[in-house]
C-alpha positions as CSV (number, residue, x, y, z in Angstrom):
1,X,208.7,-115.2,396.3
2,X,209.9,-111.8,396.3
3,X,213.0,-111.0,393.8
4,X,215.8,-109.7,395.2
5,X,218.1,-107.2,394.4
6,X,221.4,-105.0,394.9
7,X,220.6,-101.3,395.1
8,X,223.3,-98.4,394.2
9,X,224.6,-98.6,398.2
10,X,225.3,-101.6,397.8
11,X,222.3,-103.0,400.4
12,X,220.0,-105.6,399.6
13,X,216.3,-105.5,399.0
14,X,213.0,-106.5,397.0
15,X,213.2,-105.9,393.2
16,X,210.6,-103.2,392.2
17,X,207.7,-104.4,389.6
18,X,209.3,-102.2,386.9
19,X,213.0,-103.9,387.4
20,X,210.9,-107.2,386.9
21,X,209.0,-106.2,384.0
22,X,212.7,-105.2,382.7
23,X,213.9,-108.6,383.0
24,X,211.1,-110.2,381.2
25,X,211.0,-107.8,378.6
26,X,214.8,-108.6,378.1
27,X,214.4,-112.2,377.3
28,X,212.4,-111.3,373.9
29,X,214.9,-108.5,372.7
30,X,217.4,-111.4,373.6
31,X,215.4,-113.9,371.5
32,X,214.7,-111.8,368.6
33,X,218.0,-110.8,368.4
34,X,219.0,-114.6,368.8
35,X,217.1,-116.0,366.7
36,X,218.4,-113.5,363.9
37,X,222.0,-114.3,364.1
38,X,220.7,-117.9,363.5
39,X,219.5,-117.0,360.2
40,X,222.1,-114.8,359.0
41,X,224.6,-117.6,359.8
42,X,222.8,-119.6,356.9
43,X,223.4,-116.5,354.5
44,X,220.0,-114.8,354.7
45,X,220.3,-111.5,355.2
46,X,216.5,-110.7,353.9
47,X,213.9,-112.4,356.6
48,X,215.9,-111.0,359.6
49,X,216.4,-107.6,358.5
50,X,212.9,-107.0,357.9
51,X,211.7,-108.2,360.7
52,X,213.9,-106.3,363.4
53,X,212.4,-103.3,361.0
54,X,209.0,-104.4,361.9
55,X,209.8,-104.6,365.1
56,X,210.9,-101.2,365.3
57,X,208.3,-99.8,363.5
58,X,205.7,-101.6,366.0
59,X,207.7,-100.8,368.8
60,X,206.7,-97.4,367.7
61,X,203.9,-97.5,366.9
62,X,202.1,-99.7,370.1
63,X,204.4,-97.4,372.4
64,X,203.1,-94.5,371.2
65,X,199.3,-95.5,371.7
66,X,199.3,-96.9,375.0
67,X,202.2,-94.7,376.2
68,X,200.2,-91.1,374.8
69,X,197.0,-92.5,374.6
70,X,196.2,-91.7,371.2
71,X,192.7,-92.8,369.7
72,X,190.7,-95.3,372.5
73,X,194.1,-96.7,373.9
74,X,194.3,-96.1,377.3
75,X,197.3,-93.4,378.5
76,X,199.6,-95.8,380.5
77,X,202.3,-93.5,380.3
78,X,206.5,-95.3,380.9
79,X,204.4,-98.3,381.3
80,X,202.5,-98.2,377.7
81,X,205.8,-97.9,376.1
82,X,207.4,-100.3,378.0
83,X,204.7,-102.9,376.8
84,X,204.9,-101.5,373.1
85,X,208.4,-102.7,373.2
86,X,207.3,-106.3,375.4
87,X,204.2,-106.8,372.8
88,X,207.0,-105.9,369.7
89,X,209.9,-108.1,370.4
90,X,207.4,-111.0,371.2
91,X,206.1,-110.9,368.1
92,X,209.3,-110.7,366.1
93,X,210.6,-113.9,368.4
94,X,207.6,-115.9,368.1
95,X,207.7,-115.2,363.8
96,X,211.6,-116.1,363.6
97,X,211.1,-118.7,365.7
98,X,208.4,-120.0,363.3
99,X,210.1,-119.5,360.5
100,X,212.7,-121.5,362.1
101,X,210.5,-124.5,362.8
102,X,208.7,-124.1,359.6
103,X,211.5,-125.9,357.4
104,X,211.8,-122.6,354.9
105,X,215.2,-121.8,356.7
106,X,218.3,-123.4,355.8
107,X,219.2,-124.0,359.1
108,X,215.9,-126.0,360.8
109,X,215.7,-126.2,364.3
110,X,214.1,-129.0,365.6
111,X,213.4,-129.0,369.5
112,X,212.3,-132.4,370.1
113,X,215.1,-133.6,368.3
114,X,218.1,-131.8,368.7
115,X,219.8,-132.8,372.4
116,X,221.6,-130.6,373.8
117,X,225.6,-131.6,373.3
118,X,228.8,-130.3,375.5
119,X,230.7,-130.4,372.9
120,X,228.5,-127.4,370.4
121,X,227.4,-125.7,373.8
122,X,231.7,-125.0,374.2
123,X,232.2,-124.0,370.7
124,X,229.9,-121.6,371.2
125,X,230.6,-120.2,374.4
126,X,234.7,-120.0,373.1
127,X,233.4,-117.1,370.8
128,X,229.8,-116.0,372.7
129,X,231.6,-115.5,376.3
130,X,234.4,-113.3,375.1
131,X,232.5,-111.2,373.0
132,X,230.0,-110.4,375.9
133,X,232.6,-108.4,377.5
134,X,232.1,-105.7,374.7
135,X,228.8,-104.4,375.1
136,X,230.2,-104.4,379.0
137,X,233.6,-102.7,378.1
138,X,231.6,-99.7,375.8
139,X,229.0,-99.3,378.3
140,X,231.4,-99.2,381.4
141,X,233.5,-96.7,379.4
142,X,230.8,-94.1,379.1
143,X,229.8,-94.8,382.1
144,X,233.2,-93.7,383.5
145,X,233.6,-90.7,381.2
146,X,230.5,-89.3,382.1
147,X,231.6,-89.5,385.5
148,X,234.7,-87.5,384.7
149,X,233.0,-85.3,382.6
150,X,230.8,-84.3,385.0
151,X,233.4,-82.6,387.2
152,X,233.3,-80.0,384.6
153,X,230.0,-78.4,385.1
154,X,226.8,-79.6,383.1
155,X,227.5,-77.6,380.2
156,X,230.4,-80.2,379.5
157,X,228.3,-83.0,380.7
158,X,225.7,-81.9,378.0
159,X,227.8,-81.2,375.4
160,X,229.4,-85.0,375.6
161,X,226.1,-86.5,376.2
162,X,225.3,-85.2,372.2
163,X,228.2,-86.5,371.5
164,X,227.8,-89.9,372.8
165,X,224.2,-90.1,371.3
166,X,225.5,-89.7,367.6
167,X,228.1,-92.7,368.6
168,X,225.2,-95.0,369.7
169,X,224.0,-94.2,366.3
170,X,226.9,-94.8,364.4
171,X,227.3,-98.1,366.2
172,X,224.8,-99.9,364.3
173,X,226.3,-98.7,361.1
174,X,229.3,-100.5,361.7
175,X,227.2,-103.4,363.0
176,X,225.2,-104.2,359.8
177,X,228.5,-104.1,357.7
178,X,230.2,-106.2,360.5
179,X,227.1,-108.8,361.0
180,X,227.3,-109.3,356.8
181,X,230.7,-110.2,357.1
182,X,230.0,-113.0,359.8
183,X,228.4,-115.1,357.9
184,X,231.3,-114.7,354.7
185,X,234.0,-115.3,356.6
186,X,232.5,-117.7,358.9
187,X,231.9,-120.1,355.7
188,X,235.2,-119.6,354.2
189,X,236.8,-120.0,357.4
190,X,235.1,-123.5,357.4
191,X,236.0,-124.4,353.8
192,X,239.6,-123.8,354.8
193,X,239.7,-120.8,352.6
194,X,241.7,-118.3,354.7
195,X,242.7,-115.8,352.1
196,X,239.3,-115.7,351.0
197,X,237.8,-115.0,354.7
198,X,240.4,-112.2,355.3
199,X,239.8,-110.5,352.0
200,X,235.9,-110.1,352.9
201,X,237.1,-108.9,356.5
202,X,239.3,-106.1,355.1
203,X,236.2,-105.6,352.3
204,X,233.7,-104.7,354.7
205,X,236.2,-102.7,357.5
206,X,236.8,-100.4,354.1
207,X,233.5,-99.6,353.9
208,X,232.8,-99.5,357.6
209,X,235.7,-97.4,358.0
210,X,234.4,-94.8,354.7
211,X,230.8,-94.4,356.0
212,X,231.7,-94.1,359.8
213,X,234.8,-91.4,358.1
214,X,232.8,-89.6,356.1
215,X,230.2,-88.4,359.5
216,X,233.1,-88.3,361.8
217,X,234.7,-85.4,359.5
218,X,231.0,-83.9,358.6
219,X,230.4,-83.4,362.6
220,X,233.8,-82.3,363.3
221,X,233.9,-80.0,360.5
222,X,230.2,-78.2,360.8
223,X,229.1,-80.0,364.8
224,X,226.0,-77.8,364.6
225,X,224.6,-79.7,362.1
226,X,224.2,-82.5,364.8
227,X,224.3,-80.4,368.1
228,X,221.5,-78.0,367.1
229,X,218.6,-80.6,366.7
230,X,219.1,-80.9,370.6
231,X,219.5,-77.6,372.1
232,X,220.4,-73.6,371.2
233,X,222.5,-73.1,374.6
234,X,225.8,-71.8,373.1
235,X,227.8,-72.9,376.1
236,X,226.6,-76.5,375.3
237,X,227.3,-76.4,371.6
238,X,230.6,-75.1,372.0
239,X,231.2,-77.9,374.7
240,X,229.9,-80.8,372.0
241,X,231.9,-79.2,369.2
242,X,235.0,-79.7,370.9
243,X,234.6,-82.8,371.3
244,X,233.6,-83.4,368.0
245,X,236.3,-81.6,366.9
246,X,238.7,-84.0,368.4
247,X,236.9,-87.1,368.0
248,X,235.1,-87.0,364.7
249,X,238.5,-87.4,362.9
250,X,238.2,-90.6,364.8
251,X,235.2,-91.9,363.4
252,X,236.6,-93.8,360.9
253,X,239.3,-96.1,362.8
254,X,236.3,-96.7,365.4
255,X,234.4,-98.1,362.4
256,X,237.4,-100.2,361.1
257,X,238.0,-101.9,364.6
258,X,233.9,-102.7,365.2
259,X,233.7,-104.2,361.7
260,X,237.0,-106.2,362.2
261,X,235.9,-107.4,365.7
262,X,232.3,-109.0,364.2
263,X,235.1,-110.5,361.4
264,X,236.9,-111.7,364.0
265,X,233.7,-113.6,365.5
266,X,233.3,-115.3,362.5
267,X,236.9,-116.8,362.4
268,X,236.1,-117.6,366.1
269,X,239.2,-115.5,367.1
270,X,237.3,-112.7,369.1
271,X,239.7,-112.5,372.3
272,X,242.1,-110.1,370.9
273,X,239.8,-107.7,369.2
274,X,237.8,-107.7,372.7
275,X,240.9,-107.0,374.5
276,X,241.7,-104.1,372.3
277,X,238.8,-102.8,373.4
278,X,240.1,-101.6,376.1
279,X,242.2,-99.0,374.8
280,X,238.7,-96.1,374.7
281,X,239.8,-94.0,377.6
282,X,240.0,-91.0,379.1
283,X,238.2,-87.1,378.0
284,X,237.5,-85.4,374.8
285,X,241.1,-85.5,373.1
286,X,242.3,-89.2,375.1
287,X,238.5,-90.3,373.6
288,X,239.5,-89.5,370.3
289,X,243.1,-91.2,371.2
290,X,240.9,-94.2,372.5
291,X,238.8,-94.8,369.1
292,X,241.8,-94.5,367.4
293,X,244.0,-97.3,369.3
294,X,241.1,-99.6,369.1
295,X,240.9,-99.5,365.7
296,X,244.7,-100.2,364.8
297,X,244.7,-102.5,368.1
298,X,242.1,-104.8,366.4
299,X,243.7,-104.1,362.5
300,X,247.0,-105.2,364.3
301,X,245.4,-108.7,366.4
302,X,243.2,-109.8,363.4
303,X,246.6,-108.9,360.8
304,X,249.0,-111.6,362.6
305,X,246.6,-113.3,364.2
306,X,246.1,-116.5,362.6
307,X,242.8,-118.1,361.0
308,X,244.2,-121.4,359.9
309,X,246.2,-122.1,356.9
310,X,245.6,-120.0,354.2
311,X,244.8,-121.2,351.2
């Protein structure tokens, strides 16, 4: 049966074989990524860590021979590196989902004999279905500014598309102090200790908030050190030092309100965080504007919002 699918006019038609090998290859990114939260719920922070490394590093590594060719690998071209990342993820599933099964986790899964109950599957969607709509809300918003952006020649569109690249790699910064504090204040949330799950949330949005600082001034204070590695056009690196100029400063607020929304997950409070999130808006200064509402937004929700009696 032929898979069907909306096109950018907005017409129907048959999904191409690349859109399908998309969708497949999505399912193990979304397992191995799955299957990691699992374990860092129970505290372990080694097993999946090392693995999504591996992964990467394979990634690399398989996409790089079948993509180029190299040694007696065949040169498949977008289609060797899309498998390098298919064959990759697999792998990095099918090992966490064996160390799962294996009993050397603390939390065992058991698929013959765990049903599947209303009741957990609610719980879980309360915090899982809100926080969705963040990838979603970051996305869409550079989606939109890049639209805007664009109406000011390709040297702009340039210069913010550097920009936006060092954010995607500040992102996961914020994330790995974030994902650490899940799993803290997820537990003390569920011994009742409130005070104690609000200090580790304002622990790690500190540091978040430092690291994240300390390149947002770097870039805004020398951008060429960043800007350079991608092109020498000086219309474009004047273009991505402005807006590093304006939203560097930034950095560090952006940092406290991704750490403090990853908290928030863990005290199962993730609706106002996510709805701060729509405060990123607008070009260049209004960017820098937008990081900075979101993260006093979120340090303002998660401050009177409550976690339970503390303690």
């Amino acid at each position: 049966m032929a898979s069907i699918c909306n096109d950018e006019r907005g017409h129907f038609g048959v999904m191409s074989g690349h859109e399908r090998k998309t969708l497949r290859l999505s399912v193990f990114i979304w397992l191995v990524n799955t299957f990691s939260s699992v374990i860092r719920s129970s505290g372990n922070m080694v097993v999946p860590s090392a693995t999504l490394l591996l992964v990467a590093l394979l990634q690399v590594l398989v996409s790089g021979a079948l993509g180029l060719g190299w040694g007696p690998f065949p040169r498949l071209g977008m289609a060797g590196v899309a498998a390098g990342q298919l064959v990759a993820n697999a792998l990095g599933a099918a090992f966490l989902l064996f160390w799962l099964l294996s009993g050397r986790a603390k939390v065992q899964l058991k698929l013959r004999s765990t049903p599947l109950q209303w009741p957990l599957a609610r719980d879980i969607l309360r915090v899982g279905a809100v926080a969705c709509l963040s990838p979603l809300q970051t996305v869409l918003t550079i989606l939109i500014l890049t639209r805007l952006v664009a109406h000011f020649g390709t040297d702009a569109l340039a210069g913010y598309g550097i920009g936006t690249r060092l954010e995607f790699l500040l992102v996961p910064i914020a994330f790995a102090v974030g994902v650490a504090s899940v799993p803290l204040v997820g537990m003390a949330i569920g011994a009742g200790k409130v005070a104690r799950a609000r200090r580790a949330a304002w622990t790690a949005a500190a540091l978040a908030a430092g690291l994240l600082g300390v390149i947002g001034l770097v870039v805004a204070l020398a951008p060429g050190l960043w800007t350079e590695r991608f092109t020498r056009d000086p219309a474009v690196i004047a273009s991505a030092a402005l807006y590093f100029q304006w939203a560097g400063p930034a950095y560090g607020l952006f940092g406290l309100g991704l750490c403090l929304y990853f908290s928030s997950l863990g005290a199962g409070k993730a609706f106002g965080p996510v709805l701060a999130g729509t405060a990123p808006w607008t070009i260049f200064a209004l960017v820098a504007l937008g990081m900075a509402a979101y993260g006093l937004a979120t340090v303002l929700v998660v401050r009177h919002t409550s976690w339970g009696e503390e303690r």
